[in-house]
Steps between C-alpha positions, in 0.01 A plus 500: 500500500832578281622182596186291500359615145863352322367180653136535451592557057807198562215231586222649267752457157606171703173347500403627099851315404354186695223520339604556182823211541159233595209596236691615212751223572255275457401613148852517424541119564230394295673693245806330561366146499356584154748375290458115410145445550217421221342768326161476684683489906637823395150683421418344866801593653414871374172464581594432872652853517322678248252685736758600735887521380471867389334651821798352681779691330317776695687427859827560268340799429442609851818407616764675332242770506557522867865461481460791231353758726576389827865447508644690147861442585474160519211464180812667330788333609357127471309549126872689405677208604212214343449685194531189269358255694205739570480551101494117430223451748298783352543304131409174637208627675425692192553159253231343707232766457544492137508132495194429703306692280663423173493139534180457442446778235767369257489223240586143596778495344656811724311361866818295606731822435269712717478144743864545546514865533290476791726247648826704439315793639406350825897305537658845430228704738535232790932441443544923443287543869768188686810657298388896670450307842808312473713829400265729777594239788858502437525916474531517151825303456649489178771219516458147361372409843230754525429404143472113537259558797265719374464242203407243726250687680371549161466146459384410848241762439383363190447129667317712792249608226460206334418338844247779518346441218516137452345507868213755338437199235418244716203731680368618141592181260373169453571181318827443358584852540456497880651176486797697348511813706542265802803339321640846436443617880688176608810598313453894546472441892852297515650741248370775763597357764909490389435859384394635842768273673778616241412846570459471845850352499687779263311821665674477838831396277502760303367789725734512791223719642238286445656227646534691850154583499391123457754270716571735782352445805249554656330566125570151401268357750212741412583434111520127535101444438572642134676218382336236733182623397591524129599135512143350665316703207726337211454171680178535523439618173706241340265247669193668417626470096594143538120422655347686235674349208435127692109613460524475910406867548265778345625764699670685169524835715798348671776554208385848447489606878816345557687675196347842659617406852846398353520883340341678830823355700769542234335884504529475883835409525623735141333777777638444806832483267469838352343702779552804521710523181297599169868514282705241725716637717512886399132651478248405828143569453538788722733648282334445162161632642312757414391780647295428776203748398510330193492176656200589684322639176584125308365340810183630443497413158646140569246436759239546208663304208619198702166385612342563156762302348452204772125522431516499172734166488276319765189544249690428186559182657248431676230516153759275305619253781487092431583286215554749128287469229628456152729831385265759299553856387148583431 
């Protein structure tokens, strides 16, 4: 049980970062694809997200929570070292509530300052979250290297979110706005794509440690359908946009599903990286744990919380699911 429950909290704050990463990344992207567009694809664009982008801040929520009371040393050690980062994240996130709401409150003379401060929000939330990933992967290095790749994670993670949420468009828009998003996933998916091989590329370089645990053998056989597999789904994906902007397809799903299959195996591969660090190379899960009565105690409590939470998403979207209505405050 000692060693189990370390495990059992590990997957649990995995999963709420997943899930977090795919539906608030999606709301992200639509912020970031904001800027540029006509007055009246921006209330739609809102609209699209308006029921939902809130309520998905929640898996955030939930998962540093866990990290909080499950493993303290490590809750301690990583916000110590992410401090700024974590700061700029919790002002973009912040910009956007303000905006959303504020937007369409103020004169219409003010409405494009508020447009863009919902934009900046969502670029600084979405580049702060790749810059903390970037800088948590490599151990919290602070030379020019460690620097220059955590930036681009923050980038790579900002096209990642604007795939999401261009791919979140095409289900909910229509017209020329639809017509649009699919333009935007297009671009998004190749700008992905270099991301995830760039990254793929520096993580091994970079992390001598890393870079046992992926070409050694015999792991580099059972790790080879990562990569093969995350190939076929941006092939396929890229196919699936080109048919759909031809008019050849109606399956708009497809850009959306493949942007969240894209994440899940980035996420697989960023795991099977990390494991069983928490702080890279100095604190394990075991060792950042806590207590294992208290462990058993937040089980409990977990076991409760994480259901109601999944519930409460699946009937959120299941009462607003298909195409969005014109944006409304009322």
């Amino acid at each position: 049980m000692e060693t189990a429950l370390p495990v059992v909290f590990t997957a649990l704050m995995a999963l709420a970062m997943l899930l977090y990463v795919v539906l608030d990344g999606y709301d992200l992207g639509v912020g970031i694809l904001l800027r540029g567009v006509p007055d009246a694809d921006k209330d739609r664009m809102i609209a699209s997200i308006g029921p939902f982008w809130d309520a998905n801040e929640t898996w955030l929520v939930l998962g540093v929570g866990l990290l909080l009371v499950a493993f303290p040393l490590a809750h301690g050690v990583i916000l110590g070292a992410l401090y700024l980062p974590v700061a700029a994240m919790l002002i973009g996130l912040i910009l956007r509530g303000v905006a959303f709401d504020f937007r369409v409150k103020a004169r219409a003379a003010h409405k494009p300052l508020w447009n863009g401060a919902f934009w900046a929000g969502s670029v600084l939330a979405a580049f702060s979250q790749g810059y903390m990933l970037g800088s948590y992967v490599l151990g919290f290095r602070d030379d020019a290297i460690g620097g220059a790749f955590s930036v681009a994670i923050g980038l790579a993670l900002c096209a990642g979110y604007a795939l999401l949420g261009a791919g979140w468009l095409v289900l909910k828009a229509e017209g020329e706005l639809r017509q649009r998003a699919l333009r935007w996933a297009y671009a998004s998916l190749w700008l992905t794509g270099l991301g995830i091989a760039a990254v793929s590329v520096a993580t091994p370089w970079v992390s001598p440690r890393i870079f046992e645990k992926w070409f050694a053998l015999p792991q580099l056989l059972f790790l080879l359908p990562v990569p093969v597999l995350t190939a076929l789904v941006f092939a396929a994906t890229e196919g699936a946009i080109r048919r759909l902007r031809k008019g050849e397809s109606r399956r708009d799903w497809i850009p959306f599903a493949g942007a969240i299959l894209l994440f899940v195996l980035a996420f697989a591969g960023l795991a099977y990286s990390l494991f069983p660090y928490l702080v890279i190379d100095r604190i394990t899960l075991w060792d950042a744990a806590a207590a294992t009565g208290s462990l058993k105690i937040m089980l409990f409590g977990a076991a409760i919380t994480l259901p109601m939470i999944l519930l409460y998403t699946v009937y959120v979207y299941r009462v607003f699911w298909g195409r969005s209505a014109e944006l409304s405050y009322e």
